[in-house]
C-alpha positions as CSV (number, residue, x, y, z in Angstrom):
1,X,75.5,126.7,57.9
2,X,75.9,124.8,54.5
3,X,72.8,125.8,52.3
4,X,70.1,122.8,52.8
5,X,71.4,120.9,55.8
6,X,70.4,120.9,58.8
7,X,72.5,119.9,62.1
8,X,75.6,120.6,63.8
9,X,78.8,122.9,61.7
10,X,81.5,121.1,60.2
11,X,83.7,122.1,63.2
12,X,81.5,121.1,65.9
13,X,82.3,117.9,64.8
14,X,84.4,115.7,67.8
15,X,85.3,112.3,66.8
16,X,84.7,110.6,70.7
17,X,81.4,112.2,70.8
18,X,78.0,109.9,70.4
19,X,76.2,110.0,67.2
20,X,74.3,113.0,66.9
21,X,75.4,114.6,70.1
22,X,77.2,117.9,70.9
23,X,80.7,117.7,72.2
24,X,80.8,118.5,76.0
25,X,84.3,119.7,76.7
26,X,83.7,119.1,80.9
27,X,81.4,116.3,81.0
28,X,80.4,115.0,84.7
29,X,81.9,112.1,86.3
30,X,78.8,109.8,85.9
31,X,79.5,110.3,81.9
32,X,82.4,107.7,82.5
33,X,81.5,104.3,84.3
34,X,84.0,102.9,86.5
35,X,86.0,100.5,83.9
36,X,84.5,97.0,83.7
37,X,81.6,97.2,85.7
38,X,78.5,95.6,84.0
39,X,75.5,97.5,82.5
40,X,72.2,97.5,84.8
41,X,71.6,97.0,88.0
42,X,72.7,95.0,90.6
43,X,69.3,92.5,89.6
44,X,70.1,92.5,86.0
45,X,73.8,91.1,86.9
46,X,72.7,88.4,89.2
47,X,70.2,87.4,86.3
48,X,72.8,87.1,83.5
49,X,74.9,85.5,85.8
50,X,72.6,82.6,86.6
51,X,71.5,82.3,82.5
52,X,75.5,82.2,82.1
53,X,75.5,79.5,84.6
54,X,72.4,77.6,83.1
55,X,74.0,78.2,79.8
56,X,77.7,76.7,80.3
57,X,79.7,79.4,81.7
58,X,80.5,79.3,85.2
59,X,83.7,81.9,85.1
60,X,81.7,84.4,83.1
61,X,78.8,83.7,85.8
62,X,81.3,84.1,88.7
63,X,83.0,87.5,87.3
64,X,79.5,89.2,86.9
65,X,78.3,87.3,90.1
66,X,81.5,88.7,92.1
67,X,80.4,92.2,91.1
68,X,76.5,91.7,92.7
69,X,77.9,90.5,95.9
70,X,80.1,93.1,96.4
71,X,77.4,95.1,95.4
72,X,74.8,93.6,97.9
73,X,76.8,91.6,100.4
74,X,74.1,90.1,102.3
75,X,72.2,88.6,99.4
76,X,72.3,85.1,100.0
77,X,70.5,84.2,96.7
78,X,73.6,85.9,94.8
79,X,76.0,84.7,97.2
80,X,75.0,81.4,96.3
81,X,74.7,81.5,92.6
82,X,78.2,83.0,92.4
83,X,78.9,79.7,95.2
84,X,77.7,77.7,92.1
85,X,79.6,79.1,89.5
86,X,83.0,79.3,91.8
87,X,82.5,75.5,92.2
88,X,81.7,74.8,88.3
89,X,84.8,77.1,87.8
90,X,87.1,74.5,89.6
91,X,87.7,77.5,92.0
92,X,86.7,75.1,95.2
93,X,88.8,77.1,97.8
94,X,86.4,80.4,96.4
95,X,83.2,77.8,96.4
96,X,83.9,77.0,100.3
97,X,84.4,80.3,101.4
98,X,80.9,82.0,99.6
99,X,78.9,78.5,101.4
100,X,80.5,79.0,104.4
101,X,79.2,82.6,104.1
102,X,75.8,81.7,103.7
103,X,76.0,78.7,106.5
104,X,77.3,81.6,109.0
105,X,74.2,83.5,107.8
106,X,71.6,81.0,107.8
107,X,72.5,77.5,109.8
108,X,69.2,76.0,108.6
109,X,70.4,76.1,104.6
110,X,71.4,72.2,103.8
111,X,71.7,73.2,100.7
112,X,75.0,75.4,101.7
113,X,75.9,72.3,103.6
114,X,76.1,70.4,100.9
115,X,77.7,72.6,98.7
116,X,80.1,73.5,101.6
117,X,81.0,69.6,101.8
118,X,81.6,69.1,97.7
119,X,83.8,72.0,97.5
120,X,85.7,70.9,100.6
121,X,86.4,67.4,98.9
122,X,87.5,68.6,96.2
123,X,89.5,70.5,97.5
124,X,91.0,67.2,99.6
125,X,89.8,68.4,103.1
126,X,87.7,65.4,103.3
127,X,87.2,65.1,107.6
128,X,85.7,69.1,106.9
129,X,83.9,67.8,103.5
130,X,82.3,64.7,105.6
131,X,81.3,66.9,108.8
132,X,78.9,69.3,106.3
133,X,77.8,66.7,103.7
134,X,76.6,64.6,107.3
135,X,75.4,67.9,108.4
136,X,72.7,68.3,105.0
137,X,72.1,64.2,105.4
138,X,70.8,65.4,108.8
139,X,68.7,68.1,107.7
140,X,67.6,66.4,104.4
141,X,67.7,62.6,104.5
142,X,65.4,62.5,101.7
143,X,67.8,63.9,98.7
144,X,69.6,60.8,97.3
145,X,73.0,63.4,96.4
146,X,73.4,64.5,100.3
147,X,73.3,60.5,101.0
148,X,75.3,59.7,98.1
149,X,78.3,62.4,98.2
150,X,78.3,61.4,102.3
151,X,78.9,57.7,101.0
152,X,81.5,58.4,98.6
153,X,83.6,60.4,101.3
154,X,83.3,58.1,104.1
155,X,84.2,55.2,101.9
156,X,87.6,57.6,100.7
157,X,88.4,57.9,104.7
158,X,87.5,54.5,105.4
159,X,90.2,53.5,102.2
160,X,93.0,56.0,103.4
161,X,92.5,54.5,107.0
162,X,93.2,50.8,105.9
């Protein structure tokens, strides 16, 4: 050891090893997360995907959101924040599918409905899109955007018939 210093010889050094940490020539398998998956748990992830939702960032919301549901499959509060981001994404086909997931799981959600019903018109379904934005009306007659988005699409059949 050099005279007045204290820590690791010159040729322990190993440039991929963490400050002030030993090299371990067979590290274990958990050393090396699987490539892209986020830090934390599967909480943490759902909660910076809904702040990058709230903040402006659907994709980035859906990408981290992806990884939560395939992490906890039957979450229905993380299938539909990642049903939110899809649809602010522009990914409608992706938007219908994860609110058609939580309308299989819980046929009382309007808001699934409705969600189910915007991302089928935009997607140009609109006979599907009217049949689940009437299907919230029913359940919720009281929310001025069920009535509204139910108008719009009617009136868009009603033009296309004519």
């Amino acid at each position: 050891m050099v005279q007045g210093r204290s820590g690791p010889e010159p040729s322990d050094y190993q440039p991929n090893a963490p400050a002030g940490d030993f090299y371990d020539p067979n590290p274990s398998a958990d050393a090396f997360p699987e490539p892209n998956t986020p830090v934390g748990d599967v909480y943490e992830w759902f909660q910076r995907g809904v702040k990058l939702l709230k903040d402006g960032s659907p994709a980035a919301a859906a990408a981290i959101l992806a990884r939560a549901a395939d992490a906890e499959p039957d979450s229905r509060s993380i299938r539909e924040a990642l049903a939110r981001a899809q649809f602010n994404s522009r990914r409608y086909e992706d938007a219908a599918d994860s609110f058609r997931w939580i309308v299989s799981a819980n046929p009382t959600e309007d808001y699934a409905y409705f969600g189910l019903g915007m991302a089928l018109w935009r997607t140009g379904d609109m006979k599907a899109a009217q049949e689940h934005l009437a299907m919230a009306v029913a359940m919720r007659p009281d929310l001025r955007d069920y009535v509204s988005a139910l108008k719009q699409v009617r009136a868009t059949l009603r033009a296309r018939q004519a």
